[in-house]
Structure formats: C-alpha cells, structure tokens
Backbone as XML, in Angstrom:
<?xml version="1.0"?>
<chain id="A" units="angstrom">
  <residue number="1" name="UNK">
    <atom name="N" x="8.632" y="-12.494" z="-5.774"/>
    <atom name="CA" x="9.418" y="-12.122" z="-6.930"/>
    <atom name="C" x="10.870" y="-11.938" z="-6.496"/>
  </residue>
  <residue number="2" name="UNK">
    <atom name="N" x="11.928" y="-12.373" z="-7.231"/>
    <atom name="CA" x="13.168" y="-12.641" z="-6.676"/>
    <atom name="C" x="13.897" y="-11.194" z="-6.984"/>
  </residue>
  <residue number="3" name="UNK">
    <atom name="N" x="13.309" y="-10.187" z="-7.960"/>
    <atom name="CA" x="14.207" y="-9.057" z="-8.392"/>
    <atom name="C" x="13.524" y="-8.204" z="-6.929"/>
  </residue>
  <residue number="4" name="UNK">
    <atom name="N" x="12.639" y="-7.848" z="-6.345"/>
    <atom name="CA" x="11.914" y="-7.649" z="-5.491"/>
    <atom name="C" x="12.659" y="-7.886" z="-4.209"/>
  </residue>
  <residue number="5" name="UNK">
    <atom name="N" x="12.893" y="-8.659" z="-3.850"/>
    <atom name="CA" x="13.696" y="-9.841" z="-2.939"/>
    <atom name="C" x="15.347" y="-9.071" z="-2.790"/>
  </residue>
  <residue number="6" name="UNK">
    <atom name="N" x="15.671" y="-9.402" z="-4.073"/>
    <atom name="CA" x="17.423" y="-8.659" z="-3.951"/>
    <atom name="C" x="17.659" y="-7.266" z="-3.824"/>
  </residue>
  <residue number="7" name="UNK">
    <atom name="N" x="16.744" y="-6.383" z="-4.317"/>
    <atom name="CA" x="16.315" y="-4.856" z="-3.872"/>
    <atom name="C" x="16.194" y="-5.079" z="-2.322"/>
  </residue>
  <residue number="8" name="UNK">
    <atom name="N" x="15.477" y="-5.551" z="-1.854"/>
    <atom name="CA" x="15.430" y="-5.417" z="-0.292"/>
    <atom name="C" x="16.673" y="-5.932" z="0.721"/>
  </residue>
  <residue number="9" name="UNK">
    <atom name="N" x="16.550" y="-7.088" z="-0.222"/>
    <atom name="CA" x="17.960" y="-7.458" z="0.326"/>
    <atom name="C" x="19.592" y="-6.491" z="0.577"/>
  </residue>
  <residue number="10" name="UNK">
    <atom name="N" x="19.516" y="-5.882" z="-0.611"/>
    <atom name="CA" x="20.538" y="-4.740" z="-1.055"/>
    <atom name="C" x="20.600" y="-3.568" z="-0.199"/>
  </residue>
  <residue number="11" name="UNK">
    <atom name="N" x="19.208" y="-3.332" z="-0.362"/>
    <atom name="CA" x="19.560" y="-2.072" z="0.652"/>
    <atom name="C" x="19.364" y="-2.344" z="2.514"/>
  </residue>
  <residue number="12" name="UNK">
    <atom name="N" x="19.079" y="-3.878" z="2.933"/>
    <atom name="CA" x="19.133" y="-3.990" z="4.160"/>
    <atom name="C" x="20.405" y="-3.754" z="4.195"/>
  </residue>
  <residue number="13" name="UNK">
    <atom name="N" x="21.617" y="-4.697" z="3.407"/>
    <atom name="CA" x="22.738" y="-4.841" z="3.870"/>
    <atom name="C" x="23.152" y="-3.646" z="3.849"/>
  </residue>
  <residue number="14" name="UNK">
    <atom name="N" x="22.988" y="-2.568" z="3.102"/>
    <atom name="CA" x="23.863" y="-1.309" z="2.685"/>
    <atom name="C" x="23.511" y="-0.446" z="4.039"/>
  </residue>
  <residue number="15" name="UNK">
    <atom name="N" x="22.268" y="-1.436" z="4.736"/>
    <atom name="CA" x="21.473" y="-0.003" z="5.991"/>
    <atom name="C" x="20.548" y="0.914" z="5.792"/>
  </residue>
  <residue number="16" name="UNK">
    <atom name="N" x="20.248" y="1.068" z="4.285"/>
    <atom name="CA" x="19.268" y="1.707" z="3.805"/>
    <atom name="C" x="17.706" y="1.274" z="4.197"/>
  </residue>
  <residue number="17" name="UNK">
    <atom name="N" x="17.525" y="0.382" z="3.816"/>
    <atom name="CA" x="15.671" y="-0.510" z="3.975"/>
    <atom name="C" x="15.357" y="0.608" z="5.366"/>
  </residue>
  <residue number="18" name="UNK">
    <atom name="N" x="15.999" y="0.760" z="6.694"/>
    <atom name="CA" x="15.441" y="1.677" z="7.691"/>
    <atom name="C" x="15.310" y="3.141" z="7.404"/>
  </residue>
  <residue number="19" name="UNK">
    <atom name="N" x="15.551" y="3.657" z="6.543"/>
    <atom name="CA" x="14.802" y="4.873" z="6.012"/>
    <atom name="C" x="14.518" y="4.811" z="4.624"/>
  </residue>
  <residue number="20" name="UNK">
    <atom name="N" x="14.320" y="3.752" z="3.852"/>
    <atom name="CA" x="13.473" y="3.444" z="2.858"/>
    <atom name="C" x="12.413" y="2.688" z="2.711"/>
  </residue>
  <residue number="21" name="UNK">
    <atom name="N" x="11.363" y="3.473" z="2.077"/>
    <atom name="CA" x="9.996" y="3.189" z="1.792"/>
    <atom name="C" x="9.775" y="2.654" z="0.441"/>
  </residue>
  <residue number="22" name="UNK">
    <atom name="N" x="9.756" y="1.099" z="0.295"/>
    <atom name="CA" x="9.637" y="0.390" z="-1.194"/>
    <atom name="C" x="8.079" y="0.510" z="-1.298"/>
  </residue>
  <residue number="23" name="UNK">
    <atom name="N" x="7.123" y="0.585" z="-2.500"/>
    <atom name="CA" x="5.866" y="0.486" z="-2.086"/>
    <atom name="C" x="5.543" y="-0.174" z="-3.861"/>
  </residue>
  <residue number="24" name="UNK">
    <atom name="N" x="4.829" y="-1.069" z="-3.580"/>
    <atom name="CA" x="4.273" y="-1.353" z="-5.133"/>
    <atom name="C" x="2.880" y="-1.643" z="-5.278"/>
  </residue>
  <residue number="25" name="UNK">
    <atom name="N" x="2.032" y="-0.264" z="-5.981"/>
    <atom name="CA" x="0.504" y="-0.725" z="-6.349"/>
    <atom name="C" x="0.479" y="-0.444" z="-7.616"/>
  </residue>
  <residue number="26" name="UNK">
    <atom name="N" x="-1.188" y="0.302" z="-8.034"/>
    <atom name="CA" x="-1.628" y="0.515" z="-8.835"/>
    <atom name="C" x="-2.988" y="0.718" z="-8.490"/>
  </residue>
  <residue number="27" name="UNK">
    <atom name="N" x="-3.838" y="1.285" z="-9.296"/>
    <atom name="CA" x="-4.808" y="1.486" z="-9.273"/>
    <atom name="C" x="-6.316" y="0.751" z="-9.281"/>
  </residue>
  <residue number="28" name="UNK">
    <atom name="N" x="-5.814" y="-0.443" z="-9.870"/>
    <atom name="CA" x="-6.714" y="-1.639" z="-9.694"/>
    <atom name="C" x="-5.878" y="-2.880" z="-9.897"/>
  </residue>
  <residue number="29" name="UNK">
    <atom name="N" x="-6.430" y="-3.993" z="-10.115"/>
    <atom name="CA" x="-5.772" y="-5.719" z="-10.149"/>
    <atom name="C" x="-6.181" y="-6.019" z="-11.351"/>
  </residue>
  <residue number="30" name="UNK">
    <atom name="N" x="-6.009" y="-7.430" z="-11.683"/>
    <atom name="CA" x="-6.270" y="-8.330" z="-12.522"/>
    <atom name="C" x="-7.662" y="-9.157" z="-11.907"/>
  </residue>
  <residue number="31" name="UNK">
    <atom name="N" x="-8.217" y="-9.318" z="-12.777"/>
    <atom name="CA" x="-9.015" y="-10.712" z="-12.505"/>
    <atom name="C" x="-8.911" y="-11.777" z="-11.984"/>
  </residue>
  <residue number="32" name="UNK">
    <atom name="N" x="-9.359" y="-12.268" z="-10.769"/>
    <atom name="CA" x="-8.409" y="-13.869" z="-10.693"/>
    <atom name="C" x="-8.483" y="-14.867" z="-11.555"/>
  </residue>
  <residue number="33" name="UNK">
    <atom name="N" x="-9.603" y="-14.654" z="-12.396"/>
    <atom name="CA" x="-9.769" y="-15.921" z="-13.610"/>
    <atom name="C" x="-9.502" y="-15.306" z="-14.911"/>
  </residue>
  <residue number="34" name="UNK">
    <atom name="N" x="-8.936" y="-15.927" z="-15.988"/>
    <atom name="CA" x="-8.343" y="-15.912" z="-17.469"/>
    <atom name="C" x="-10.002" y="-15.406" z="-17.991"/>
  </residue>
  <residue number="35" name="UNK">
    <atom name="N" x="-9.854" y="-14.667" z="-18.917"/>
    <atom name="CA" x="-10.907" y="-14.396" z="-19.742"/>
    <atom name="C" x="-11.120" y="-15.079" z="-21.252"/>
  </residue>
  <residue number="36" name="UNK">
    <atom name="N" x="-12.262" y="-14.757" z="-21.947"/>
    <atom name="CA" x="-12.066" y="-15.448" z="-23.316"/>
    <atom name="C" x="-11.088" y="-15.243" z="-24.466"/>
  </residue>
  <residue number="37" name="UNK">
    <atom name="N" x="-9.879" y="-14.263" z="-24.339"/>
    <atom name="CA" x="-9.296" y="-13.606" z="-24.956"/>
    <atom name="C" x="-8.131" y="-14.240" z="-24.248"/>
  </residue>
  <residue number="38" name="UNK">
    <atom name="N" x="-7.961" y="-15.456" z="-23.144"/>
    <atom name="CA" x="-6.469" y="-15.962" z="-22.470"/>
    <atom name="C" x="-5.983" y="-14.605" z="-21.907"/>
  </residue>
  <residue number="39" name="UNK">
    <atom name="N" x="-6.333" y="-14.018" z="-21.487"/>
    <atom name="CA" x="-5.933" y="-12.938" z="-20.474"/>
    <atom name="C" x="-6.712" y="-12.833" z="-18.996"/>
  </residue>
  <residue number="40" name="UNK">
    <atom name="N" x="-6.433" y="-11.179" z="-18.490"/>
    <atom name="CA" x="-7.069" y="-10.732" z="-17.637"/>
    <atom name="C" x="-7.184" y="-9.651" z="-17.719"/>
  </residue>
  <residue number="41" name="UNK">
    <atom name="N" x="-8.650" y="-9.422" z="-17.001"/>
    <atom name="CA" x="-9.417" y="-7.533" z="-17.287"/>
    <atom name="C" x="-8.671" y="-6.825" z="-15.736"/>
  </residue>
  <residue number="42" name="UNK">
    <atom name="N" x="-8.864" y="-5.642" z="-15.942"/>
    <atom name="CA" x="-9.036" y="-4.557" z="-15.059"/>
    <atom name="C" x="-9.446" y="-5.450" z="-14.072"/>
  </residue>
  <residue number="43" name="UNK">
    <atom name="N" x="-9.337" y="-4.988" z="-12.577"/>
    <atom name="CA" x="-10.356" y="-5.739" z="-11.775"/>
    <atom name="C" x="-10.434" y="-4.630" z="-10.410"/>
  </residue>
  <residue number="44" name="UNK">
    <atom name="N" x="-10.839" y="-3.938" z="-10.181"/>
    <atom name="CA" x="-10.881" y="-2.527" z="-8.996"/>
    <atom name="C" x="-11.814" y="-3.177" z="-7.506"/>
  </residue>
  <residue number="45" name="UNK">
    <atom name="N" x="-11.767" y="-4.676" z="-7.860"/>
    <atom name="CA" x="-12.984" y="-4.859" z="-6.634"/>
    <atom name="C" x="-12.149" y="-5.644" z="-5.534"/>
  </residue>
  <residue number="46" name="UNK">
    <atom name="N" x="-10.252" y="-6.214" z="-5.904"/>
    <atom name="CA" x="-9.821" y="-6.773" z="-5.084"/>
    <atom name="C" x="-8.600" y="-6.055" z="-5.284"/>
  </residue>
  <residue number="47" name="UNK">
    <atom name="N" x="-7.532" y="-5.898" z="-4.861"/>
    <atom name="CA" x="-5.998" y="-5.277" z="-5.554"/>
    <atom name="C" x="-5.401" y="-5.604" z="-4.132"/>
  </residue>
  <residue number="48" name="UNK">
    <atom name="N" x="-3.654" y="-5.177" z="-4.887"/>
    <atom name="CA" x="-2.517" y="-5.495" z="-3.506"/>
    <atom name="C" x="-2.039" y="-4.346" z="-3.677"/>
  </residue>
  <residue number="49" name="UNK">
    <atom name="N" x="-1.431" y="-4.045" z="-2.273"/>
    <atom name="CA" x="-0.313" y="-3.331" z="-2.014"/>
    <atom name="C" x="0.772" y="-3.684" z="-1.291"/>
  </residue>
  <residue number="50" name="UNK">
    <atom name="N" x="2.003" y="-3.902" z="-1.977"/>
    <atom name="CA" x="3.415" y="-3.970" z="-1.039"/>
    <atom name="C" x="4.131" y="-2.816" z="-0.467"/>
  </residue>
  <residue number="51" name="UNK">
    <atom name="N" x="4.160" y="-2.855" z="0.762"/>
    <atom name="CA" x="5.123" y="-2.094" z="1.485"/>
    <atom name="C" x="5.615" y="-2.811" z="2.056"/>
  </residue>
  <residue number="52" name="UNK">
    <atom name="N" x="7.286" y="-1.930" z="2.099"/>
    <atom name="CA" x="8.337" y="-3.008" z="2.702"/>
    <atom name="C" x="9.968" y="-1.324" z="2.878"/>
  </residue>
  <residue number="53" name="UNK">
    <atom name="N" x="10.011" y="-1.662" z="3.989"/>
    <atom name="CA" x="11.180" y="-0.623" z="4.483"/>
    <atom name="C" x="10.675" y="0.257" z="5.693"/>
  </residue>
  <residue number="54" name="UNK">
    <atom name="N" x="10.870" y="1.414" z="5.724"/>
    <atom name="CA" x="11.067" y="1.984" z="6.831"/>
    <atom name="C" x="9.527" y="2.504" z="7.694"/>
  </residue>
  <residue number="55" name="UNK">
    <atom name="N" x="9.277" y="2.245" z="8.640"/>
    <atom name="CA" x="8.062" y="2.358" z="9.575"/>
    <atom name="C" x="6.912" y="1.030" z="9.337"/>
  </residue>
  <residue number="56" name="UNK">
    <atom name="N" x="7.442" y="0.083" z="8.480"/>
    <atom name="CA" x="7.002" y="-1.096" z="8.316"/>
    <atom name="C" x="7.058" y="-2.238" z="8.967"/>
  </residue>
  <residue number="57" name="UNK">
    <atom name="N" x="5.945" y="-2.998" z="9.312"/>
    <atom name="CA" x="6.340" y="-4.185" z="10.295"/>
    <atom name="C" x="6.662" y="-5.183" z="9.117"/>
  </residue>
  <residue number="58" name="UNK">
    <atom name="N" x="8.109" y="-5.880" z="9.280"/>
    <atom name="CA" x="8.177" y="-7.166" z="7.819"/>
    <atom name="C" x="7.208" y="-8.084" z="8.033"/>
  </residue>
  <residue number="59" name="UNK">
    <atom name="N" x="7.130" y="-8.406" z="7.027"/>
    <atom name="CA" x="6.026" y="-10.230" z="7.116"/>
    <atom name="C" x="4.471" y="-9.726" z="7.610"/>
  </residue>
  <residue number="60" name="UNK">
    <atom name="N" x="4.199" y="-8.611" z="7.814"/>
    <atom name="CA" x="3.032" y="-7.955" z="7.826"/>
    <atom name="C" x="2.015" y="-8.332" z="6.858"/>
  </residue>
  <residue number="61" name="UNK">
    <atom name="N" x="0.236" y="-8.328" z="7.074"/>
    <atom name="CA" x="-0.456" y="-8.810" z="6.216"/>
    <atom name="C" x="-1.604" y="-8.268" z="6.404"/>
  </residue>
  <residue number="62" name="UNK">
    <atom name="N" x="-2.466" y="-7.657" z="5.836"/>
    <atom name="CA" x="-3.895" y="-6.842" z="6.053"/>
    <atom name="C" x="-5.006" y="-7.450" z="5.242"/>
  </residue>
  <residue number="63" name="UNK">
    <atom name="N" x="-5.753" y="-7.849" z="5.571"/>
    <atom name="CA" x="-7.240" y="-8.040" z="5.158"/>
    <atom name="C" x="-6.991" y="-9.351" z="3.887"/>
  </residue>
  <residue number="64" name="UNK">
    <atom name="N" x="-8.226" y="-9.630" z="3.329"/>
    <atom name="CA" x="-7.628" y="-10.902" z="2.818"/>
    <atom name="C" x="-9.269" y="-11.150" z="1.788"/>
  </residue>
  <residue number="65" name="UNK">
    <atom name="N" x="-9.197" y="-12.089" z="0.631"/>
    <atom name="CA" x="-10.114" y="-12.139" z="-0.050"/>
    <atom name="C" x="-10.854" y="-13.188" z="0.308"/>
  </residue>
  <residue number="66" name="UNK">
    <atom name="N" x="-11.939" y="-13.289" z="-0.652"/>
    <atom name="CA" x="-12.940" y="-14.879" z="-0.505"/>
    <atom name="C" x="-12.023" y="-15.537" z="-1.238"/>
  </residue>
  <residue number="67" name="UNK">
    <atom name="N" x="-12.382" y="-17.082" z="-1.288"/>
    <atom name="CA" x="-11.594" y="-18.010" z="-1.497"/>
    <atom name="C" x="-11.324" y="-18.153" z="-3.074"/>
  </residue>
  <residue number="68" name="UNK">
    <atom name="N" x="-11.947" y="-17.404" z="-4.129"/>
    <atom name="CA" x="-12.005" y="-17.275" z="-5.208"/>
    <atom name="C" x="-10.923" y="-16.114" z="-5.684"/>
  </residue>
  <residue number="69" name="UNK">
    <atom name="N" x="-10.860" y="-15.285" z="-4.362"/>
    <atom name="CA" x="-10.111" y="-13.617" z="-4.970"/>
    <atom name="C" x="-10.746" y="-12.786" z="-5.603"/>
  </residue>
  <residue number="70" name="UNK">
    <atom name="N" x="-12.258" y="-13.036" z="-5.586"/>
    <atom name="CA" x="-13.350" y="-12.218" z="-6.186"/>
    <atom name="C" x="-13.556" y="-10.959" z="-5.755"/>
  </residue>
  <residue number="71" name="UNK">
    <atom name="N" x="-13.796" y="-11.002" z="-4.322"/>
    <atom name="CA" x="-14.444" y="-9.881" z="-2.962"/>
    <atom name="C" x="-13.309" y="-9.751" z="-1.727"/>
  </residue>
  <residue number="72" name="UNK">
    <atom name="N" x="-13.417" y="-8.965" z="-1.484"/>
    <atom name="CA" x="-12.519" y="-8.332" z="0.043"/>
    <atom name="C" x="-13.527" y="-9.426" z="0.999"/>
  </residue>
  <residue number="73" name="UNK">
    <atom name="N" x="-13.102" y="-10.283" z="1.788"/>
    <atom name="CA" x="-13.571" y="-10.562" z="2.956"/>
    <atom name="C" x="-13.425" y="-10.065" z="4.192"/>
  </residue>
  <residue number="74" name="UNK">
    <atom name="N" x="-11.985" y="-9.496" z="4.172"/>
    <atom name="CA" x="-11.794" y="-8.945" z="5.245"/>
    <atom name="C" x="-10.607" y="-7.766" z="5.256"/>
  </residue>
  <residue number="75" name="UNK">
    <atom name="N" x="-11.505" y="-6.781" z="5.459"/>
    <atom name="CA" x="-10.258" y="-5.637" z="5.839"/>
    <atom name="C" x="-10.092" y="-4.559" z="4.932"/>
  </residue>
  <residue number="76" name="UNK">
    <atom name="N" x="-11.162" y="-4.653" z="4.487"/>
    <atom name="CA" x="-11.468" y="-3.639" z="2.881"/>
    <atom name="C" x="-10.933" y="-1.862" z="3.370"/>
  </residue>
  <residue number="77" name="UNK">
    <atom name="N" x="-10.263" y="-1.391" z="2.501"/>
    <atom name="CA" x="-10.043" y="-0.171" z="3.176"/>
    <atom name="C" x="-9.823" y="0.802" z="1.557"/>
  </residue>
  <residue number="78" name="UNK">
    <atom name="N" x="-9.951" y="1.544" z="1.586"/>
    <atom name="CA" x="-9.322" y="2.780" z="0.027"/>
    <atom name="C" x="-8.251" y="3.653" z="0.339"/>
  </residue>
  <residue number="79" name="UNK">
    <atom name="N" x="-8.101" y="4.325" z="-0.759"/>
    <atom name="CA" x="-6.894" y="4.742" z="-1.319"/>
    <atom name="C" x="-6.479" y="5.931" z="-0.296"/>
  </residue>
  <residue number="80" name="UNK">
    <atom name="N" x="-7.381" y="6.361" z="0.254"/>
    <atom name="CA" x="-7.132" y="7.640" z="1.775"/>
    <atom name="C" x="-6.401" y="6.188" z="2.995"/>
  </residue>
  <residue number="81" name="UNK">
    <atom name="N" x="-6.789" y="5.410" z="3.185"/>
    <atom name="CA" x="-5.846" y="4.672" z="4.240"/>
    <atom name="C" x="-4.950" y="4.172" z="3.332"/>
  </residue>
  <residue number="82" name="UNK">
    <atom name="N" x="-4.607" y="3.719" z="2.494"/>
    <atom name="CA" x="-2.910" y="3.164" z="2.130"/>
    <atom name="C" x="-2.495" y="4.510" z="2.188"/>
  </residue>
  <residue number="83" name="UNK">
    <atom name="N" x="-2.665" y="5.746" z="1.525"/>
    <atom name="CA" x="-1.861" y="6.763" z="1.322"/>
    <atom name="C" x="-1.383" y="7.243" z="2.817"/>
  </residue>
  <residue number="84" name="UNK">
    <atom name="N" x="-2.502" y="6.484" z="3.747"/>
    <atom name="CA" x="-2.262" y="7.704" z="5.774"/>
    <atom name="C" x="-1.139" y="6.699" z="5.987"/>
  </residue>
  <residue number="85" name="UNK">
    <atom name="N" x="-1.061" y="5.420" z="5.528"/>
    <atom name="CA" x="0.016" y="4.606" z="5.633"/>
    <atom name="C" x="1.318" y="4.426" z="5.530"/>
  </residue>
  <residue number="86" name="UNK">
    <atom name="N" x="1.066" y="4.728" z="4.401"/>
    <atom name="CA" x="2.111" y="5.492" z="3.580"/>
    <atom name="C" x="2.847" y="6.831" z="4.464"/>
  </residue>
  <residue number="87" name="UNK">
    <atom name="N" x="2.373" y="7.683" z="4.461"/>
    <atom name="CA" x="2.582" y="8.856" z="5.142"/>
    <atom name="C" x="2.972" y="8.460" z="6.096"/>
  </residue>
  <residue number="88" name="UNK">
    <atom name="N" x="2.453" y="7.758" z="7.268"/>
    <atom name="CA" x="2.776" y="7.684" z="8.601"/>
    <atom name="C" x="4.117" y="6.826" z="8.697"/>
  </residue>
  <residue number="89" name="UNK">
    <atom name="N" x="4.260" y="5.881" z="7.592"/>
    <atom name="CA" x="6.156" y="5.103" z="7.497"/>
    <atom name="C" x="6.882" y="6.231" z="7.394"/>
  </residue>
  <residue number="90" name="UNK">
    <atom name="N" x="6.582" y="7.177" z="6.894"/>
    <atom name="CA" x="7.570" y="8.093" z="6.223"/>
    <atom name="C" x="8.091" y="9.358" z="7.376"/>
  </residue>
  <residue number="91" name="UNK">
    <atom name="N" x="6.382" y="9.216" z="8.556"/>
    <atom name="CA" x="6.775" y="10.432" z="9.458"/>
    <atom name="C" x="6.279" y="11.487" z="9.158"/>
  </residue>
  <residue number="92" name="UNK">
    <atom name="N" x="5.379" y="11.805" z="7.937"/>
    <atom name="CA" x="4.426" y="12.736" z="7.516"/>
    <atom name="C" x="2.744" y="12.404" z="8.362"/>
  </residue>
  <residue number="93" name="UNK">
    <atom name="N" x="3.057" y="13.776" z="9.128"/>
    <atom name="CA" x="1.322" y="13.723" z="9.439"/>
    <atom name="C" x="0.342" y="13.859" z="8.547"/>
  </residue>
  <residue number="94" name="UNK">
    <atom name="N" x="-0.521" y="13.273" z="8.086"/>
    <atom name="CA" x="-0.723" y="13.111" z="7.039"/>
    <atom name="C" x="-2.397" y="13.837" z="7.574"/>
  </residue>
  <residue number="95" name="UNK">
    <atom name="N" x="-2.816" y="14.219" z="9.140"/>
    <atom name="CA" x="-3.791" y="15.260" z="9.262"/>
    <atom name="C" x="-3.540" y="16.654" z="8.869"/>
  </residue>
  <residue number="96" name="UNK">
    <atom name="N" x="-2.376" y="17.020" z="8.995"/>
    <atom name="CA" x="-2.217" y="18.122" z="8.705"/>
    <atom name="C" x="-1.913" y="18.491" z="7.428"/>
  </residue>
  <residue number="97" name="UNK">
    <atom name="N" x="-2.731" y="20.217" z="7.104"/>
    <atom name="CA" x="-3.035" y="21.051" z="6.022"/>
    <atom name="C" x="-1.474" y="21.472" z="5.882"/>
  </residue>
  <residue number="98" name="UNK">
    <atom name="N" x="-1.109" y="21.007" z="4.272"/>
    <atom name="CA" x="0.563" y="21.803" z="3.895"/>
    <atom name="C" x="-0.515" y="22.603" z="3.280"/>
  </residue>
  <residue number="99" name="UNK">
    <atom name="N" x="0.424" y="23.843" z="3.111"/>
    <atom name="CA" x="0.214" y="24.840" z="2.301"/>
    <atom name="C" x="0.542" y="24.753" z="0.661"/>
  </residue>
  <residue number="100" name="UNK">
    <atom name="N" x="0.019" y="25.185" z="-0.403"/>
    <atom name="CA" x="0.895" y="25.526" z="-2.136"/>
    <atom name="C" x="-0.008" y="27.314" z="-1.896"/>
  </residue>
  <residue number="101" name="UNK">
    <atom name="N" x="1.031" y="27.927" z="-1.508"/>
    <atom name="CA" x="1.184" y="29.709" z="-1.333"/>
    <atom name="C" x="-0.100" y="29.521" z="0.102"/>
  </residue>
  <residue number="102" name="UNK">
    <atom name="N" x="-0.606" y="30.361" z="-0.356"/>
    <atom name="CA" x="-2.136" y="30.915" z="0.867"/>
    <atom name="C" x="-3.273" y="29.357" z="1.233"/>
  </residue>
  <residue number="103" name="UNK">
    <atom name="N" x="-3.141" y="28.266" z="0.001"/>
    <atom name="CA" x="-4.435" y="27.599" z="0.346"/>
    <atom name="C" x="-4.021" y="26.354" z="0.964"/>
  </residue>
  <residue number="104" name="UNK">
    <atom name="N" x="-4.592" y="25.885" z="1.770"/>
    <atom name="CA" x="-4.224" y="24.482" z="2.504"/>
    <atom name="C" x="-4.538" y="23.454" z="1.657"/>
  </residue>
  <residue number="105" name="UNK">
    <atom name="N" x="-3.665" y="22.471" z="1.684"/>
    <atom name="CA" x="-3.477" y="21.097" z="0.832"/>
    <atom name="C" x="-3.867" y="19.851" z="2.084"/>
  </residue>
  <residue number="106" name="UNK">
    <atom name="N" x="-5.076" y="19.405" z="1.548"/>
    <atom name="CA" x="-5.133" y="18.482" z="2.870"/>
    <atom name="C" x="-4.405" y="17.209" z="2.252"/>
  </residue>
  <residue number="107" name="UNK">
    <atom name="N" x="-3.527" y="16.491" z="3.165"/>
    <atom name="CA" x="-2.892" y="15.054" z="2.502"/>
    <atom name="C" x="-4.327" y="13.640" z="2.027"/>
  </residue>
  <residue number="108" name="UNK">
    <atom name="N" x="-5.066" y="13.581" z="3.290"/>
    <atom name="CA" x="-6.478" y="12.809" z="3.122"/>
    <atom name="C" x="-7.351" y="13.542" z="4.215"/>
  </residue>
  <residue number="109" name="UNK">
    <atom name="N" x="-8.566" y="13.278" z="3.163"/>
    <atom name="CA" x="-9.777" y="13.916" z="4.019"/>
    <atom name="C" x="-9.888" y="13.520" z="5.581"/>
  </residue>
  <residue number="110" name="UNK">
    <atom name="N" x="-10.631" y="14.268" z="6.057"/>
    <atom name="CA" x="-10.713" y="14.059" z="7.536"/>
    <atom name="C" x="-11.235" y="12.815" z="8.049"/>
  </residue>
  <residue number="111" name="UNK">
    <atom name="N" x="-10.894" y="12.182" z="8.853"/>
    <atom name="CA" x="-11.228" y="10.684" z="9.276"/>
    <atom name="C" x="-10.285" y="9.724" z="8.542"/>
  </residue>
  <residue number="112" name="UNK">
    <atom name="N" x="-9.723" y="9.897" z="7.784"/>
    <atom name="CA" x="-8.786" y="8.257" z="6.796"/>
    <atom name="C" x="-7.926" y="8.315" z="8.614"/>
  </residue>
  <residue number="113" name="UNK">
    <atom name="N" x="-7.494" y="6.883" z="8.480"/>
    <atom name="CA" x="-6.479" y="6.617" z="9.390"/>
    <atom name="C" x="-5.667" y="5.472" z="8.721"/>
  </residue>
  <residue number="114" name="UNK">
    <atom name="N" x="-4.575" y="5.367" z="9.130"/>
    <atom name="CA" x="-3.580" y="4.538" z="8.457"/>
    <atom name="C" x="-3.875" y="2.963" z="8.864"/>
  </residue>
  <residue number="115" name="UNK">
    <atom name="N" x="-3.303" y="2.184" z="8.701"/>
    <atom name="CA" x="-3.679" y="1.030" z="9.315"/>
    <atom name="C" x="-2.663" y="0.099" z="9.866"/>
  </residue>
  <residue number="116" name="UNK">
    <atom name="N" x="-3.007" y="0.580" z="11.061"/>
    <atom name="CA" x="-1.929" y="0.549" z="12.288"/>
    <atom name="C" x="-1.044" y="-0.958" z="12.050"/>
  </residue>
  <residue number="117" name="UNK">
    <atom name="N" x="-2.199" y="-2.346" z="11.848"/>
    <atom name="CA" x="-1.886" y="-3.294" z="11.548"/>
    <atom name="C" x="-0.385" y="-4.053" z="11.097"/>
  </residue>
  <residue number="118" name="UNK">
    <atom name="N" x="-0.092" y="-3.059" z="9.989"/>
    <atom name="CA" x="1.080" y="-2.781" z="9.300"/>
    <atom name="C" x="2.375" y="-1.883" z="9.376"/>
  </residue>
  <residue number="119" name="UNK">
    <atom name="N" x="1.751" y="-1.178" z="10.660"/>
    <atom name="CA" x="2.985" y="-0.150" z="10.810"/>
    <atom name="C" x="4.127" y="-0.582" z="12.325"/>
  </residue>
  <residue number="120" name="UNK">
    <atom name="N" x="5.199" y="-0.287" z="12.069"/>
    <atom name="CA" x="5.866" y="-0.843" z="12.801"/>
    <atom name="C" x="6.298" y="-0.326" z="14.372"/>
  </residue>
</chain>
C-alpha cells in the first residue's frame, strides 16, 4: 500500500521509524475467497500483522499459509506472542507484573514469548 509506504518513508527521513513502532492488525481477516453476497466474511483461522519501525528487522516475514490462504501452514502463533512482540520492539518486558494500585497486571500469561524471528 503506497499511503503505508510514504508514512514509513516520512518518518525514516525525519529519523523517527528508530523509535517508532507502526503496527497494523485486527482481530481476524477476510476470507480468501468472495462469498455469495460478492464479498468477504470474518475469517479468525488465517490473519496478518504489520510491524515496521523500531526493534524491527525490515523485510521480515513469519509463518505463512496453505496455498489457498485457508490454514496456517507454518508458524501459527496468538495474540499473547504478537503482543510479547510488540512489547519487546518497544523495550517493555512484557514478563513482568505492572502494578494498577496493590494488584499485579500481568502484560501475557506465563510462557507467551515474542517471536524472535522478527525482532531486530
């Protein structure tokens, strides 16, 4: 996407992109095939995530579908590893309990790990 593209572009030149974290998901995908209605449904069984800026390796790529875009073939992971991912570009330990007053806030349950793959 070219508006995508000039955002990154913008803030490399300005020097920014090295302590900025661009990230674009959502909660599920599209379908890879048109439905009877010329659209596409919900689809929670394949989805993307872009990251791009700071603690990021560029041109980076994680796991990948069947040849249809139906199923994860490889590299299936949930929403506790993008978020340790996330966290770990940013420099947030993302094992450790923050506090809101007296009770500990865990960032992701115990065991998520980020996925190194992608981090720079």
């Amino acid at each position: 996407d070219h508006v995508m593209a000039a955002l990154l572009d913008d803030l490399e030149e300005r020097g920014l992109l090295e302590n900025t974290l661009v990230l674009t998901l959502a909660e599920f995908g599209r379908t890879p095939t048109i439905n009877g209605s010329l659209g596409r449904d919900h689809f929670g069984t394949a989805w993307s995530v872009s990251l791009s800026g700071c603690g990021i390796k560029g041109g980076s790529v994680y796991g990948k579908t069947d040849k249809d875009g139906q199923t994860v073939a490889e590299g299936e992971i949930g929403a506790g590893e993008v978020f340790a991912t996330i966290y770990q570009a940013l420099g947030i330990d993302h094992q450790k309990d923050y506090h809101l007053g007296a009770r500990p806030v865990p960032l992701t349950n115990p065991g998520i790990k980020p996925v190194a793959e992608v981090l720079a």
